[in-house]
Structure formats: structure tokens, C-alpha cells
PyMOL Python script that loads the backbone (N, CA, C, O; Angstrom):
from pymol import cmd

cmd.read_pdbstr("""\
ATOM      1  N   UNK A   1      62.398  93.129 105.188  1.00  0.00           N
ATOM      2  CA  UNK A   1      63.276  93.921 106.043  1.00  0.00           C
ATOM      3  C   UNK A   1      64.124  92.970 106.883  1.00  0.00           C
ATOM      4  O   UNK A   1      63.682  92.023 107.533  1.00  0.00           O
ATOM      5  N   UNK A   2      65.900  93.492 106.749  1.00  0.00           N
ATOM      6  CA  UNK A   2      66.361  92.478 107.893  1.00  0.00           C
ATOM      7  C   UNK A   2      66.474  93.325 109.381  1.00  0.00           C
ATOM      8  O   UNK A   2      66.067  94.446 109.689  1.00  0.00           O
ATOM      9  N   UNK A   3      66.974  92.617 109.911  1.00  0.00           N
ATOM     10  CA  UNK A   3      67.629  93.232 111.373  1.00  0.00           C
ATOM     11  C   UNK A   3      69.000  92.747 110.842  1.00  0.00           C
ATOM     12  O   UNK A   3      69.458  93.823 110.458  1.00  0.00           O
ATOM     13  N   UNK A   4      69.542  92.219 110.688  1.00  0.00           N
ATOM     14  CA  UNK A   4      71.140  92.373 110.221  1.00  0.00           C
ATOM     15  C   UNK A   4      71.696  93.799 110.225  1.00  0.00           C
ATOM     16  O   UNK A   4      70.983  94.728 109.844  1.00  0.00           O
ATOM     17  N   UNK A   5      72.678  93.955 110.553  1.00  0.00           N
ATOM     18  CA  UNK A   5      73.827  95.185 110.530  1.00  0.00           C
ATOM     19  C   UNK A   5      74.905  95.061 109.650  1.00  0.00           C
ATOM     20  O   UNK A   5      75.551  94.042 109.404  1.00  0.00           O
ATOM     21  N   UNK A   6      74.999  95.829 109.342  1.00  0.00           N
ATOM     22  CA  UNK A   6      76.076  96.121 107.942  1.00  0.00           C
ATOM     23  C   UNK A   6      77.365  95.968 108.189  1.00  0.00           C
ATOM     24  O   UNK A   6      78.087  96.786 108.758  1.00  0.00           O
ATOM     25  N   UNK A   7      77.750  94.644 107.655  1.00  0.00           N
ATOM     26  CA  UNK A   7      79.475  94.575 107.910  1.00  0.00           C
ATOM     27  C   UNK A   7      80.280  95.422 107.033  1.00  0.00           C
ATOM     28  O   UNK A   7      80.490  94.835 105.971  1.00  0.00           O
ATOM     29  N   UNK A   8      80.718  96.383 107.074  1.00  0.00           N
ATOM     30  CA  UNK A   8      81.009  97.534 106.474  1.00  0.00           C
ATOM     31  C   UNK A   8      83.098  96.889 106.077  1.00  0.00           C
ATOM     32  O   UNK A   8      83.548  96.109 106.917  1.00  0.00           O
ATOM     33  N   UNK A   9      83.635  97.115 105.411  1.00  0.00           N
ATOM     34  CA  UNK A   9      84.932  97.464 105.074  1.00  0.00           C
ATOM     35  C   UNK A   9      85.291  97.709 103.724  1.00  0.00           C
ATOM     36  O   UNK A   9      84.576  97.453 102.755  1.00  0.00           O
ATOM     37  N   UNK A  10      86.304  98.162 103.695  1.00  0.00           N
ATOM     38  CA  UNK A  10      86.931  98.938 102.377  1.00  0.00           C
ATOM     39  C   UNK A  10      88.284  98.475 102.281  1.00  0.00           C
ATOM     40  O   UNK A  10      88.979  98.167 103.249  1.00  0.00           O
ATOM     41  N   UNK A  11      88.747  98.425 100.678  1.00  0.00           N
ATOM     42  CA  UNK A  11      89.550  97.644  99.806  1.00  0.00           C
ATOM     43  C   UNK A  11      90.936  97.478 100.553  1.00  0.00           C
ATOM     44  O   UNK A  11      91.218  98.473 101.220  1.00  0.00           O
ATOM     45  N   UNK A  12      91.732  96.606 100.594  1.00  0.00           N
ATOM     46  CA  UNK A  12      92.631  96.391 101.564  1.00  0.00           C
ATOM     47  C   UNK A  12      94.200  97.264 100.397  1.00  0.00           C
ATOM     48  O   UNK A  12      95.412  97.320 100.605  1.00  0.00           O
ATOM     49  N   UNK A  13      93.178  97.872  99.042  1.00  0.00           N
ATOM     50  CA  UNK A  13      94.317  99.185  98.380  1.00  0.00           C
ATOM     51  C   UNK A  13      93.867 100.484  98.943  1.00  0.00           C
ATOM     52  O   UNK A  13      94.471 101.465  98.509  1.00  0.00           O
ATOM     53  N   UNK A  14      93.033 100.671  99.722  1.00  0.00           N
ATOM     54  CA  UNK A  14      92.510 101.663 100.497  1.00  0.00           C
ATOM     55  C   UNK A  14      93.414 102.524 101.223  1.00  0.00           C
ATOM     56  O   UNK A  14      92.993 103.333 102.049  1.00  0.00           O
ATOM     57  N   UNK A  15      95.191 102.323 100.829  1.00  0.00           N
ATOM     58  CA  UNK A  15      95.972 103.645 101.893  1.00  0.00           C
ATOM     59  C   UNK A  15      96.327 105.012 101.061  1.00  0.00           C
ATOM     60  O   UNK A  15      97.480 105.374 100.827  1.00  0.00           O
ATOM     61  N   UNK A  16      95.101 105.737 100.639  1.00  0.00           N
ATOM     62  CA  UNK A  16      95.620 107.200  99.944  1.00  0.00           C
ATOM     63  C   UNK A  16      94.945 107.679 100.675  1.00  0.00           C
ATOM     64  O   UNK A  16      93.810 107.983 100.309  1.00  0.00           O
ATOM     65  N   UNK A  17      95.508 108.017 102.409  1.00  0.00           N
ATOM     66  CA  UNK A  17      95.175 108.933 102.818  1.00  0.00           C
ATOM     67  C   UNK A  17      93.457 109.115 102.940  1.00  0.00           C
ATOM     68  O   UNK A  17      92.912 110.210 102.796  1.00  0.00           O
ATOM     69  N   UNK A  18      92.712 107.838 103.232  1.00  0.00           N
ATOM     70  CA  UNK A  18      91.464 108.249 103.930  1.00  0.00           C
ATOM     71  C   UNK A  18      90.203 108.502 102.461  1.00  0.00           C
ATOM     72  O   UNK A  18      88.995 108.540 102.695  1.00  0.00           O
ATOM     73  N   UNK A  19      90.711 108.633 101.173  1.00  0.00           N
ATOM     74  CA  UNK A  19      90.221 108.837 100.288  1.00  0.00           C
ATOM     75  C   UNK A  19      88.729 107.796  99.906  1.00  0.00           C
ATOM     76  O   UNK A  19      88.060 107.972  98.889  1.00  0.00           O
ATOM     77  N   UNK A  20      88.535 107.115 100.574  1.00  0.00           N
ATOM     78  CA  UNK A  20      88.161 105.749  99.958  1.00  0.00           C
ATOM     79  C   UNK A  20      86.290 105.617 100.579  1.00  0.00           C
ATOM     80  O   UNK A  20      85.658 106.373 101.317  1.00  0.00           O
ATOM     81  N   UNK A  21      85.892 104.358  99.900  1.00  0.00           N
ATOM     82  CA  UNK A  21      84.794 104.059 100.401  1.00  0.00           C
ATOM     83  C   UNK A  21      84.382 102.670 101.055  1.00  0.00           C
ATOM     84  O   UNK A  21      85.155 101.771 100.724  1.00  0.00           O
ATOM     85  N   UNK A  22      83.432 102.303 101.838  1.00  0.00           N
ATOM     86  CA  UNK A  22      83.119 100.985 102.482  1.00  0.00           C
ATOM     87  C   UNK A  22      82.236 100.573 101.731  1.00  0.00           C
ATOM     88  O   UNK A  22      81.709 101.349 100.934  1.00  0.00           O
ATOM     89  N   UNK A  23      81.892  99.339 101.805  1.00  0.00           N
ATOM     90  CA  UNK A  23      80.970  98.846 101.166  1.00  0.00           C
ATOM     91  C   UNK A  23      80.320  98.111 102.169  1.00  0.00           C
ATOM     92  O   UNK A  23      80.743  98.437 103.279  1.00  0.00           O
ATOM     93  N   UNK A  24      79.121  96.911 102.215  1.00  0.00           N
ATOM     94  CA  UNK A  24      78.404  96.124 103.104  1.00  0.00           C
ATOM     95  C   UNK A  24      77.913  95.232 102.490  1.00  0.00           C
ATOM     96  O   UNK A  24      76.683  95.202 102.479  1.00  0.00           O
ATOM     97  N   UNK A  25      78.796  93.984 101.619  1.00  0.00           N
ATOM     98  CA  UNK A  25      77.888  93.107 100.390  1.00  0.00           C
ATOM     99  C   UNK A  25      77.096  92.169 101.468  1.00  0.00           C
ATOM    100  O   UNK A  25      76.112  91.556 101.054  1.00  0.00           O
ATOM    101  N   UNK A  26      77.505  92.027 102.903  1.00  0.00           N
ATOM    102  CA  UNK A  26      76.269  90.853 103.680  1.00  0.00           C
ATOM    103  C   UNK A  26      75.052  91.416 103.185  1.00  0.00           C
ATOM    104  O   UNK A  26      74.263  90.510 103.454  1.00  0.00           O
ATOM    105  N   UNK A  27      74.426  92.258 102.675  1.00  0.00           N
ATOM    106  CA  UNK A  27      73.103  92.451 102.312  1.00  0.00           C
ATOM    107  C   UNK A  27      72.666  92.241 101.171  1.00  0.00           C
ATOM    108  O   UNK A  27      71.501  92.376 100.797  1.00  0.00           O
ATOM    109  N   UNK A  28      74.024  91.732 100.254  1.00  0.00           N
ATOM    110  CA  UNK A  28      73.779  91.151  98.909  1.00  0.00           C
ATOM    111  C   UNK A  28      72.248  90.391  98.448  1.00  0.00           C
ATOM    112  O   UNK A  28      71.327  90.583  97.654  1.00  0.00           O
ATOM    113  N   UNK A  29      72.600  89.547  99.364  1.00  0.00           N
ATOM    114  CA  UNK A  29      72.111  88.392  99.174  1.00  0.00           C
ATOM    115  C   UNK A  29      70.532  88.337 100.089  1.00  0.00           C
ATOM    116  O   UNK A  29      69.630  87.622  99.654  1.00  0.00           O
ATOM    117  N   UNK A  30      70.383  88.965 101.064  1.00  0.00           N
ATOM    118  CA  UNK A  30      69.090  89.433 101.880  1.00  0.00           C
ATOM    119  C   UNK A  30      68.523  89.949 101.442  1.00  0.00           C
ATOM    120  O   UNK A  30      67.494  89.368 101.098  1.00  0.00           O
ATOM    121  N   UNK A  31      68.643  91.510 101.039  1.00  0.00           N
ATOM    122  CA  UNK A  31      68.022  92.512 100.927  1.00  0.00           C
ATOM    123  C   UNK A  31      68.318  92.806  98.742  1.00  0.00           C
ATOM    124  O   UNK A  31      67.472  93.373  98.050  1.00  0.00           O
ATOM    125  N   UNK A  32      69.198  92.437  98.372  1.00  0.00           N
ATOM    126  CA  UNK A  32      69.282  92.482  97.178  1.00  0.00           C
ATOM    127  C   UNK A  32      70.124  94.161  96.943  1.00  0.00           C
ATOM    128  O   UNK A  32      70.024  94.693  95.837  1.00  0.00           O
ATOM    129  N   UNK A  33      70.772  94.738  97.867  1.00  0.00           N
ATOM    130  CA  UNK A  33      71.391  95.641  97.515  1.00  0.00           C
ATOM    131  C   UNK A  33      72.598  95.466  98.282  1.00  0.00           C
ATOM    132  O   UNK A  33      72.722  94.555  99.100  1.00  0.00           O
ATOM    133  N   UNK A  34      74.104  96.910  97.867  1.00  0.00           N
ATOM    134  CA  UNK A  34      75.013  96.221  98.666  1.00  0.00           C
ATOM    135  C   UNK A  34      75.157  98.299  98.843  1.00  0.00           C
ATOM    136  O   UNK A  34      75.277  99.202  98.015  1.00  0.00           O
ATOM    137  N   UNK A  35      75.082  98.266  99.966  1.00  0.00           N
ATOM    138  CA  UNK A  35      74.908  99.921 100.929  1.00  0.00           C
ATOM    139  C   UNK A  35      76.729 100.078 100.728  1.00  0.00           C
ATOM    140  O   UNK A  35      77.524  99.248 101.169  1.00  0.00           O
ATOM    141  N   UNK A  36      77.074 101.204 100.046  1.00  0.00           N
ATOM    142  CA  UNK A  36      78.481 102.122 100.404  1.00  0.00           C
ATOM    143  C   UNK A  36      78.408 103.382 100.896  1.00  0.00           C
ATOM    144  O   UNK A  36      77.936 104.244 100.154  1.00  0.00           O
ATOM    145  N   UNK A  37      78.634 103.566 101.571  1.00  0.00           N
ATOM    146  CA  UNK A  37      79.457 104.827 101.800  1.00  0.00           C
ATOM    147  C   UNK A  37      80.675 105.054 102.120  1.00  0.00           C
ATOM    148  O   UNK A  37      81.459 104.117 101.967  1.00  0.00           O
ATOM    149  N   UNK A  38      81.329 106.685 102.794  1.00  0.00           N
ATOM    150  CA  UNK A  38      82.038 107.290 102.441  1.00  0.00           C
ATOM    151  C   UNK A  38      82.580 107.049 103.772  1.00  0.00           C
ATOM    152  O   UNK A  38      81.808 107.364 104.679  1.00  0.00           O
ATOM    153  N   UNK A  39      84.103 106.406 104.249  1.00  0.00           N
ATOM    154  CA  UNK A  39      84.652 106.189 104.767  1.00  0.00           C
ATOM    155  C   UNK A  39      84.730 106.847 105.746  1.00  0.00           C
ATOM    156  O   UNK A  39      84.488 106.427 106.878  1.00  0.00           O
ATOM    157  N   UNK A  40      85.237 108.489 105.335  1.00  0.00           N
ATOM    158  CA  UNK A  40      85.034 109.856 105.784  1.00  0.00           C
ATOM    159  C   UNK A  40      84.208 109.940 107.487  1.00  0.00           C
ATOM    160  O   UNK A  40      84.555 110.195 108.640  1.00  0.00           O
ATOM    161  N   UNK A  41      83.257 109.646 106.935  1.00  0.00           N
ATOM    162  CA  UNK A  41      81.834 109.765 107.186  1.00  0.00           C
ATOM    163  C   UNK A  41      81.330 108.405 107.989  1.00  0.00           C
ATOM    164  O   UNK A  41      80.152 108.393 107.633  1.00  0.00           O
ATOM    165  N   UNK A  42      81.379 108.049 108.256  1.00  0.00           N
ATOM    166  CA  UNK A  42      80.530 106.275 108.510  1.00  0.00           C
ATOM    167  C   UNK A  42      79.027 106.228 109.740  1.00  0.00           C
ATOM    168  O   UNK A  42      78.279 105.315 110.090  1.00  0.00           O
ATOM    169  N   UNK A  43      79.112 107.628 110.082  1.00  0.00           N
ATOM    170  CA  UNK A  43      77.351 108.042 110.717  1.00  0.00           C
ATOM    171  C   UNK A  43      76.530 108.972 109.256  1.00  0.00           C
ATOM    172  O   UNK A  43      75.426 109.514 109.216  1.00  0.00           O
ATOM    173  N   UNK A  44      77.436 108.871 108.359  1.00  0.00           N
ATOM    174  CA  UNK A  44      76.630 109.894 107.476  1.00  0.00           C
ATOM    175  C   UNK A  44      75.830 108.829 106.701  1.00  0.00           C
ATOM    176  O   UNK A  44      75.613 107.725 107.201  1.00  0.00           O
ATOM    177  N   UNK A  45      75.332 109.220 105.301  1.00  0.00           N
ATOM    178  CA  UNK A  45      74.492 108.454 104.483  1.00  0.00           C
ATOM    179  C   UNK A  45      75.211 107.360 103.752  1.00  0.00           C
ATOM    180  O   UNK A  45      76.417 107.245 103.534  1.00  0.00           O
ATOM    181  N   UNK A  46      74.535 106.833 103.528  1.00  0.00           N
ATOM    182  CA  UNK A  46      75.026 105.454 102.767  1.00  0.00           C
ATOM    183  C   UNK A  46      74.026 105.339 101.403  1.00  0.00           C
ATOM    184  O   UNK A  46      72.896 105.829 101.404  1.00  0.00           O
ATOM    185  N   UNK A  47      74.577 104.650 100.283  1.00  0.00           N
ATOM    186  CA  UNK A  47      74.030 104.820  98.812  1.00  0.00           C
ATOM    187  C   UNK A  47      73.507 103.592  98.467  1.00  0.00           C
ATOM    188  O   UNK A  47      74.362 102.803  98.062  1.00  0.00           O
ATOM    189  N   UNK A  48      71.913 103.011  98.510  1.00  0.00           N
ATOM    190  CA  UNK A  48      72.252 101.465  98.364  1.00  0.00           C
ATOM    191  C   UNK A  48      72.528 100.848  97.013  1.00  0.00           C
ATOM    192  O   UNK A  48      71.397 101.027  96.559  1.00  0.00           O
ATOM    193  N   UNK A  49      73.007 100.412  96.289  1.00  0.00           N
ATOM    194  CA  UNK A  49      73.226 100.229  95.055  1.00  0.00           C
ATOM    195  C   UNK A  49      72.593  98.708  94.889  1.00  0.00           C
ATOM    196  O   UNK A  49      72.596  97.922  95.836  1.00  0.00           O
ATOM    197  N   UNK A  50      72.014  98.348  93.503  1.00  0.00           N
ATOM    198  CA  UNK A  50      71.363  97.192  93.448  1.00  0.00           C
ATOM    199  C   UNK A  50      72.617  96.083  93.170  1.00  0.00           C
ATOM    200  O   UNK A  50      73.612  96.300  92.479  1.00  0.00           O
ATOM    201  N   UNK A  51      72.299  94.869  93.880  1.00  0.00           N
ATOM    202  CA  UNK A  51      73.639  94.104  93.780  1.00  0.00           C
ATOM    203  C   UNK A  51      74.022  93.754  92.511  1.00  0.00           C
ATOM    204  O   UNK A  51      75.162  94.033  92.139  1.00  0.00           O
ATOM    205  N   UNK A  52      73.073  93.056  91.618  1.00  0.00           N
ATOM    206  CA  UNK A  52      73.282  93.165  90.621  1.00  0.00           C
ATOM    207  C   UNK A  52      74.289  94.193  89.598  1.00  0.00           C
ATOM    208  O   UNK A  52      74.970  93.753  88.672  1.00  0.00           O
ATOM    209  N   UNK A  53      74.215  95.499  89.958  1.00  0.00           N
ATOM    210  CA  UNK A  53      75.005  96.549  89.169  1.00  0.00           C
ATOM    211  C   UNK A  53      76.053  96.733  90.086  1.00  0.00           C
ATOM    212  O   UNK A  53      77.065  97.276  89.644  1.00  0.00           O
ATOM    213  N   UNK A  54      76.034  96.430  91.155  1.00  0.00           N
ATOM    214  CA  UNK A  54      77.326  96.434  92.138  1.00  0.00           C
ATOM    215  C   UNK A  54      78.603  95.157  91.284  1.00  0.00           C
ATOM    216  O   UNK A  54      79.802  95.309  91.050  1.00  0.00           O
ATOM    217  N   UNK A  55      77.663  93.943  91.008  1.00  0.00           N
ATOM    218  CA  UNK A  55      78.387  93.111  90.679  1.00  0.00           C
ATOM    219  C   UNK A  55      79.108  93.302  89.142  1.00  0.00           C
ATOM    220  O   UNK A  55      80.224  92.984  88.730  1.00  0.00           O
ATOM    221  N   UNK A  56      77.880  94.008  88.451  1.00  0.00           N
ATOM    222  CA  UNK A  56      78.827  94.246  87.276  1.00  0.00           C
ATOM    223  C   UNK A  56      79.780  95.307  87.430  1.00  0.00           C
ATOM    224  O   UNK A  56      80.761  95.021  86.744  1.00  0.00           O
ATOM    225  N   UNK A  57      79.902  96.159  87.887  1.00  0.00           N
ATOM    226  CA  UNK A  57      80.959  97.280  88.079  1.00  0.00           C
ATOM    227  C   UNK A  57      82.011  96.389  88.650  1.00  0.00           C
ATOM    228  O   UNK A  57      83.052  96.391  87.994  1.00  0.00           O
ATOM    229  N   UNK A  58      82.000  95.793  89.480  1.00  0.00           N
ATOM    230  CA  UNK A  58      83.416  94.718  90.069  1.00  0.00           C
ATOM    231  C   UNK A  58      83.252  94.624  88.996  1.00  0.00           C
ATOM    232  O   UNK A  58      83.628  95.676  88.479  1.00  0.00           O
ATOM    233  N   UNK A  59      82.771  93.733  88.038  1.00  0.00           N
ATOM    234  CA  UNK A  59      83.225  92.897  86.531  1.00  0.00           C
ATOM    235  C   UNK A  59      83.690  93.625  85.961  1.00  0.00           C
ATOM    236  O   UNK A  59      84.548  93.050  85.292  1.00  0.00           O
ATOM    237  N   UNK A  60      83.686  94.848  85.720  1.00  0.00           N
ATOM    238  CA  UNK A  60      83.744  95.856  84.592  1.00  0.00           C
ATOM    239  C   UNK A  60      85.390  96.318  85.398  1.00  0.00           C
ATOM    240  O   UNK A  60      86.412  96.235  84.717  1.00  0.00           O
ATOM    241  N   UNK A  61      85.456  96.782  86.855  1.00  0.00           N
ATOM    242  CA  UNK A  61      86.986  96.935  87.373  1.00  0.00           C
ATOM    243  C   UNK A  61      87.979  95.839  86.778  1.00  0.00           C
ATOM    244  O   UNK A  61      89.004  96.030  86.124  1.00  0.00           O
ATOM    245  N   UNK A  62      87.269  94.376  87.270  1.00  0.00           N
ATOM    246  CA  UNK A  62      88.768  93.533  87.260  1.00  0.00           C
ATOM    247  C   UNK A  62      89.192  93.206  85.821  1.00  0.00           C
ATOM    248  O   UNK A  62      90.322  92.901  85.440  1.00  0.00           O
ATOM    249  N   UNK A  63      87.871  93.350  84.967  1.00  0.00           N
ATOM    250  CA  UNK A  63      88.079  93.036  83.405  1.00  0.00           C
ATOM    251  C   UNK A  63      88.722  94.422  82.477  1.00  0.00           C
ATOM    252  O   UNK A  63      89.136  94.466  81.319  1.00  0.00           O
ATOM    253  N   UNK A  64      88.632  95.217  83.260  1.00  0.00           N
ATOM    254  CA  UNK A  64      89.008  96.507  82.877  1.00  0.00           C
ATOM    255  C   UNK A  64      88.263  96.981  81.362  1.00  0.00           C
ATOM    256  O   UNK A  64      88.706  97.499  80.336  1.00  0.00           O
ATOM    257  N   UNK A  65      86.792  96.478  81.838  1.00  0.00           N
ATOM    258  CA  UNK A  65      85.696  96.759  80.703  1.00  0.00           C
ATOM    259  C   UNK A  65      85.286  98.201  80.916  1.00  0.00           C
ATOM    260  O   UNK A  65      84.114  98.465  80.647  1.00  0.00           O
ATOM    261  N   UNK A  66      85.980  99.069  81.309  1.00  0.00           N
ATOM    262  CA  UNK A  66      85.402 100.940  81.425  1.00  0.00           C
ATOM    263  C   UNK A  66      86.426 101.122  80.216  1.00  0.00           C
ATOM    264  O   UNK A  66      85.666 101.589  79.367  1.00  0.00           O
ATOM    265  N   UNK A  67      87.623 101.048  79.638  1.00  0.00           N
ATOM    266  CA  UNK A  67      88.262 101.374  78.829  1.00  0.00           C
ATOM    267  C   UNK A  67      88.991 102.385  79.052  1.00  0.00           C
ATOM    268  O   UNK A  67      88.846 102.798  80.202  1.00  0.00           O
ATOM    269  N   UNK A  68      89.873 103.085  78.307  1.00  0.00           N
ATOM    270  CA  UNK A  68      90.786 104.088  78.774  1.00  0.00           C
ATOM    271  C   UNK A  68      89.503 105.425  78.276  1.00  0.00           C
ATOM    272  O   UNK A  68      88.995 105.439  77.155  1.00  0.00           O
ATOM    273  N   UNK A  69      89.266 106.161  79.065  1.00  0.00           N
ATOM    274  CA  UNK A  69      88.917 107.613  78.859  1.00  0.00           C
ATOM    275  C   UNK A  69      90.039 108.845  78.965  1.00  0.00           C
ATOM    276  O   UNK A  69      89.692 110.013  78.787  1.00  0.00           O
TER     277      UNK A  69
END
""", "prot")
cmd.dss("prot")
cmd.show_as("cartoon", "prot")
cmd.util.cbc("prot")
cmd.orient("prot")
């Protein structure tokens, strides 16, 4: 467990109007997850995602490995 606090911010393409989410990767590397939530919201819940799959989804955005659906 840390005592660390979540440096929270969201993507600096983040201007549609509030749409967006934060992320907190300082816990990457501590705790092994990286906590998002919903901008909206920032007393509401947060989702912790394992960093690992955090990191491949970045990989999968910038490589544009999701493909066209």
C-alpha cells in the first residue's frame, strides 16, 4: 500500500467539450496499476487498470494496432 496521491491529468487532445478521461500512471510503477477516471466526475470512482494492459492499449493507440472497425 502507498500513501502517494494520484497525479491525475488528461490528454493535452482533451478539448471536446469535457468528454474525456484522467489517468494517474505515478502508480505505475508502485502499486502496478494506473487508476482512470472520468473527468466529469473526479470525487466519483476511479477504474484501476493493470499497467501492463494500460501500456499495451497506448501501444495498440499510437501503432494503430485496433484496426479500422
Amino acid at each position: 500500500m502507498t500513501t502517494e496521491s494520484p497525479r491525475w491529468f488528461k490528454s493535452s487532445y482533451s478539448e471536446n467539450g469535457g468528454q474525456c478521461i484522467e489517468v494517474a500512471t505515478n502508480f505505475a510503477v508502485s502499486c502496478g496499476t494506473v487508476p482512470v477516471r472520468d473527468s466529469k466526475r473526479p470525487t466519483g470512482p476511479a477504474l484501476n487498470v493493470p499497467a501492463t494492459a494500460f501500456a499495451a492499449f497506448v501501444a495498440g493507440l499510437k501503432g494503430s494496432g485496433f484496426g479500422n472497425a
